[in-house]
N, C-alpha and C positions, 0 to 999 in steps of 0.2 A: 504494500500500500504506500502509495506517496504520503510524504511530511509536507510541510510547509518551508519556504523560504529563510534558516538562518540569519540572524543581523551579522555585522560585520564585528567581532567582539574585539576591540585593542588590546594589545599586552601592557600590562604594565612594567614599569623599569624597575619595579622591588618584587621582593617574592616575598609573598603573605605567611602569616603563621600557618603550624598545620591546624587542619579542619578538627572540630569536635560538636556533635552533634547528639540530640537528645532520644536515646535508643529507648521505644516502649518497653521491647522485653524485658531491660533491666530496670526501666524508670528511670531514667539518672542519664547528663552529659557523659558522654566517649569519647574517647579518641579515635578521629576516623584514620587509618592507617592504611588505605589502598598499596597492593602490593604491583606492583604496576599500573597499568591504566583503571581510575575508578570506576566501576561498574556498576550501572544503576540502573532500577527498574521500577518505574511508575505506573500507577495502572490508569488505564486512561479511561474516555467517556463510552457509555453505553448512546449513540447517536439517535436517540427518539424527540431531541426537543434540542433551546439555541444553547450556548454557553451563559450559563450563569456569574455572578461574582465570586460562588463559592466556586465553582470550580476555577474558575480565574487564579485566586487566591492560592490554590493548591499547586498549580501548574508553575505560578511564579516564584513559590516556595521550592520546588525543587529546582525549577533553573539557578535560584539563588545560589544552590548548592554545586551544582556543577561550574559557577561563576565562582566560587569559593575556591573550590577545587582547581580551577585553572589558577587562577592568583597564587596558589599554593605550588603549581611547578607541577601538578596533573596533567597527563592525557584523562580523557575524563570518556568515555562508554556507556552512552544514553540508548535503552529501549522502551517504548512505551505501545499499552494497547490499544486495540479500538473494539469494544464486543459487540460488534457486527452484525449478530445476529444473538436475540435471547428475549425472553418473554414480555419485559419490557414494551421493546421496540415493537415487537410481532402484536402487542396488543394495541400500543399507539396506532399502525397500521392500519390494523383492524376498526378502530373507534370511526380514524378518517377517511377509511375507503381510499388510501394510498399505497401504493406497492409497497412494500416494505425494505426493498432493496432500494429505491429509488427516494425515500426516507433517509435512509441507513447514509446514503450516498451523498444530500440534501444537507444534515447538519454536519456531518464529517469534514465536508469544506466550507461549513461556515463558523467550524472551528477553527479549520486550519487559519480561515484569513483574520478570527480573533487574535489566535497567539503570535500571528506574522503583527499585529496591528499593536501585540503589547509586549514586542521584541523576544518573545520565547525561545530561545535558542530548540531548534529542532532536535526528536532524538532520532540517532544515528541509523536505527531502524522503527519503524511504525509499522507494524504487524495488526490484522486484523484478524479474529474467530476465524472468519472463513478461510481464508489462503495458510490458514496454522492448522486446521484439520489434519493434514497428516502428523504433523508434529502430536495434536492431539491423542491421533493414534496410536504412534508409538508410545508415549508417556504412559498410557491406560494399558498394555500389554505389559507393559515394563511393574505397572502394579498386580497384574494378573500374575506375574512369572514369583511375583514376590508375595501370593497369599493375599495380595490388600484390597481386589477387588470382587465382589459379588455380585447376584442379577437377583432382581425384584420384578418379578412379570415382565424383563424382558429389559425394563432397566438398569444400566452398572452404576453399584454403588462403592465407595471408598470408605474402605474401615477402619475410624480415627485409630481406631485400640492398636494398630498397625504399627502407629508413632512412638516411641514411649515420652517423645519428648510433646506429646500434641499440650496444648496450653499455654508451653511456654513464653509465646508470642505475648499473648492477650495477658496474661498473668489472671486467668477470669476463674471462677471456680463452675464446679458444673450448674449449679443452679441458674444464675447466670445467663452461662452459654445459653443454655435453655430456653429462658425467657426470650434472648434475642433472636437465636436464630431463626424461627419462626416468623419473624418479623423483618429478616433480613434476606430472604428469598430461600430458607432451608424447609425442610417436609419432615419435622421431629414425631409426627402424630403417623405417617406413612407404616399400615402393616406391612410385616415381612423382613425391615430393616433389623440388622442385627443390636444397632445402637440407634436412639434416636437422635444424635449429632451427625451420624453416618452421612457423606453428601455425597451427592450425583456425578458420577464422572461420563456419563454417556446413557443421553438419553435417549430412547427407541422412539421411532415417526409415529405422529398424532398426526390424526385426519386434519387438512389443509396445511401446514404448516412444511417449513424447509425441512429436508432430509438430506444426508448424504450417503454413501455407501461404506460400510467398514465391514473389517470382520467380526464387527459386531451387530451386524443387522445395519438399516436404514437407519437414521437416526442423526444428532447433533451433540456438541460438544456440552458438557456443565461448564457452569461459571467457572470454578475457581482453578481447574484442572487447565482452563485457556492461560490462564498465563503462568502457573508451572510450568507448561511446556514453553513457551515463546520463551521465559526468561532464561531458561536450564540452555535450549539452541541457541542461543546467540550472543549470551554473557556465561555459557558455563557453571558449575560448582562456585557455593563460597560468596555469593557476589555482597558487593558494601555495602548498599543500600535498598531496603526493596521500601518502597515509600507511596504515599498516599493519603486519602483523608482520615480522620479519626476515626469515619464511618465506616470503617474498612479495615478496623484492627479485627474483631472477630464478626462472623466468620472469616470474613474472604482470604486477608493473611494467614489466619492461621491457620485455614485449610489449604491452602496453593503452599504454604510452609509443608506442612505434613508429606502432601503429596512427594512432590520432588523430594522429600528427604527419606522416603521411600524409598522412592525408584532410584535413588542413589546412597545407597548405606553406607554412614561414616560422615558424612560431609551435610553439612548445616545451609539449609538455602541461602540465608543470608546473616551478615557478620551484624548489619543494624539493620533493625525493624524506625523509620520514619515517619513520623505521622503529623499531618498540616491540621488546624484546628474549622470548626465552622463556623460559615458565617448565616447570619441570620438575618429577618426581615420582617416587621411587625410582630416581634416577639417569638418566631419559630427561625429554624433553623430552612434555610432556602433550600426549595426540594420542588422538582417537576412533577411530582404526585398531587403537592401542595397549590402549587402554581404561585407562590409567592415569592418573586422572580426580579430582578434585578439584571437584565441581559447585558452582558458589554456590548452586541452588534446595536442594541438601541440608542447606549447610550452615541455609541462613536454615530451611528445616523442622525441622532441632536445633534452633531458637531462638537463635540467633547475630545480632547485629547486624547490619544489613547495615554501617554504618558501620564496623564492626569490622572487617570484611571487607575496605572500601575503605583504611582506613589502612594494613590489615598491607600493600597494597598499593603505597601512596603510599611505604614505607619504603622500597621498589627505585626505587633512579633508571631512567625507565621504557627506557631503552636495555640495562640490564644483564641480562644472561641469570642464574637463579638459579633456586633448587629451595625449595618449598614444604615448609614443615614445620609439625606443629602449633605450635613456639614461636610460628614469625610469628604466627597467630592469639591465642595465649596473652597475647607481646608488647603486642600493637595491643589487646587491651581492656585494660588495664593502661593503656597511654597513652590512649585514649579515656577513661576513667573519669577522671583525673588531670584529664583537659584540661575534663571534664562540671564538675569539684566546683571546678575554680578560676575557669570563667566564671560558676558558680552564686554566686557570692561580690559583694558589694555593691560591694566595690574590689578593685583590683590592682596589680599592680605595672605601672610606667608602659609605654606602650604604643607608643610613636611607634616605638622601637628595633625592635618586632615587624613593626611595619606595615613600614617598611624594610626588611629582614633577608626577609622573606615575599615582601616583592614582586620584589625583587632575586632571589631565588634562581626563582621561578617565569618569571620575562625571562630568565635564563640555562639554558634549553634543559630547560625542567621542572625543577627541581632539587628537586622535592618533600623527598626525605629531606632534605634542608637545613633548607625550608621548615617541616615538623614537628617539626625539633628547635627552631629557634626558637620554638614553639609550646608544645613541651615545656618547653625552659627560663624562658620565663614563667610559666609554670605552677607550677613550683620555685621561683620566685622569690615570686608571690603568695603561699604559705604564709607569711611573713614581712615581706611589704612590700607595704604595700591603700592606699599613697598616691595611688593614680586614681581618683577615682569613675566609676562606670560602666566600667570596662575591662572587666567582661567582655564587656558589649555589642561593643565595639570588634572585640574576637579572635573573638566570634561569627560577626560581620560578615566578617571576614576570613577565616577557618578556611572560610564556605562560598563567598564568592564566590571564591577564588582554589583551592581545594582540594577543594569537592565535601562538605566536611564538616560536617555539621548535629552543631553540639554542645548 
């Protein structure tokens, strides 16, 4: 599947602290320690509706991190998914008497032109459900070979009890799991299942719906087994970051965890578990089910910056849960415009302090809102003090390689 268009990202002439970021499974800031290129894997949108702010929010928290990661003297190894097809979508279809490929196709690229519009550095591959069915395939054999998978009237199921390590993800207890999964697209109540957390790894064809052919019958992939496989082909064992919204610590990590560490005994999917916080919208947390929605394509059709966009966003440290209001946007051009007029300026106020203060807070587990006040208070300070030549080149340089921000 095609990505989107790359921004041109600058290097900078220092090399940043190492990265440390804040891993669920153990609760606590780590050290990220990529043992050659960093390898990361986000889970991307299910395409039935536009790009919201939360998912905005989530996308530009991990680019933050691969931008960390370059500053840091990283190759950096971005995959991300698209699930292309799953119940979701296939119902959205359904409601609007729209193909559902033709759907699926529809918001896919009106992502892509959001995250080209809010400098998302692309990842290196964009895999969708469909064209990863083989991959699929293989991975579901590979838990067959290893005892973990079972058939429910024709359904394969994955069997947590498989893992001994299942949980460690979420740190959740079973009760818990329970309550949510249920509510998070799992079938705990389903006869036949050996456990009721047990999830779907290949589903057998329902009248109207997409099928394909495996050696397991007609049928389609499960959620969480789609991006075990993508991530296991194409960033291998081990990888640094598997990352996404909070909404997606259990089940979906820490069944695509289990999974692949199945079908590969000995080796841990990933080294940190990453999770971006939500954001919300008349008191709920923004959701396509909801429809309490906040689109970035709308806003950029009002005429809105996208950069304006991206700042109001960079003000939330991207772990924090919080609720979208016009100020944020009000706020962020106000500070965009400030930050435009003081690098448009011949000098500034000296700059090393910035370069420091930036780099240091984006190595401490994104610290963006930090990162932009240091930004801002330069900015404050050039109205009165142009003893740098050239600073603003400097904070230009810096504002986008480390932040995403074209000023």
């Amino acid at each position: 599947m095609r990505a989107w268009t790359s921004p041109d990202v600058p290097r900078l002439p220092v090399v940043a602290p190492p990265v440390r970021v804040h891993d669920t499974s153990v609760g606590a800031v780590v050290a990220s320690s990529p043992d050659g290129p960093a390898r990361m894997y986000v889970c991307g949108i299910t395409p039935y509706d536009a790009t919201h702010l939360g998912h905005a929010a989530t996308y530009v928290a991990f680019d933050l991190l691969g931008r960390a990661w370059r500053s840091a003297g990283h190759e950096v190894r971005y995959v991300q998914n698209v699930t292309d097809v799953d119940d979701p979508l296939l119902e959205r279809a359904e409601a609007t008497g729209e193909d559902w490929v033709a759907l699926a196709e529809r918001e896919t690229e009106l992502f892509r032109t959001d995250m080209e519009a809010l400098r998302v550095i692309a990842p290196d591959a964009y895999v969708g459900a469909v064209e990863a069915i083989p991959l699929v395939v293989t991975m579901v054999q590979r838990l067959q070979r290893a005892g973990a998978a079972y058939d429910v009237d024709g359904d394969l199921y994955f069997s947590v009890a498989a893992d001994p390590s299942f949980g460690e993800v979420s740190g959740w207890d079973r009760a818990q799991m329970l309550t949510v999964f249920g509510e998070r697209g799992g079938d705990p109540d389903r006869p036949g299942k050996k456990d009721p957390l047990d999830c779907l790894l290949w589903q057998a064809e329902r009248p109207g719906e997409p099928a394909w052919d495996s050696p397991f019958g007609r049928g389609r992939p499960g959620w969480h087994v789609e991006c075990s496989a993508i991530a296991r082909e194409h960033l291998g064992v081990a990888i640094d970051v598997q990352g996404g919204g909070s909404d997606l610590v259990f089940p979906h990590h820490e069944m695509s965890a289990s999974e692949a560490q199945v079908a590969e005994p000995g080796t841990p999917f990933a080294r940190a578990y990453v999770h971006a916080g939500m954001v919300a919208l008349h008191g709920e947390k923004m959701s396509k089910s909801k429809g309490n929605l906040e689109l970035v394509s709308r806003l950029r059709e009002h005429g809105t910056d996208p950069m304006a966009i991206r700042l109001a966003l960079l003000r939330h440290h991207y772990r924090s849960d919080w609720e979208w209001t016009a100020a944020d946007l009000t706020t962020a051009q106000q500070v965009l415009q400030d930050l435009r007029l003081a690098v448009g300026q011949r000098s500034g106020a000296p700059t090393a302090p910035v370069v420091e203060a930036v780099l240091a807070a984006m190595a401490e587990d994104l610290d963006a809102p930090t990162a932009v006040a240091a930004l801002s208070t330069w900015a404050a300070h050039t109205v009165t003090d142009t003893s740098e030549p050239g600073a603003g080149h400097v904070i230009r340089v810096l504002a986008d390689a480390s932040l995403g921000l074209e000023l």
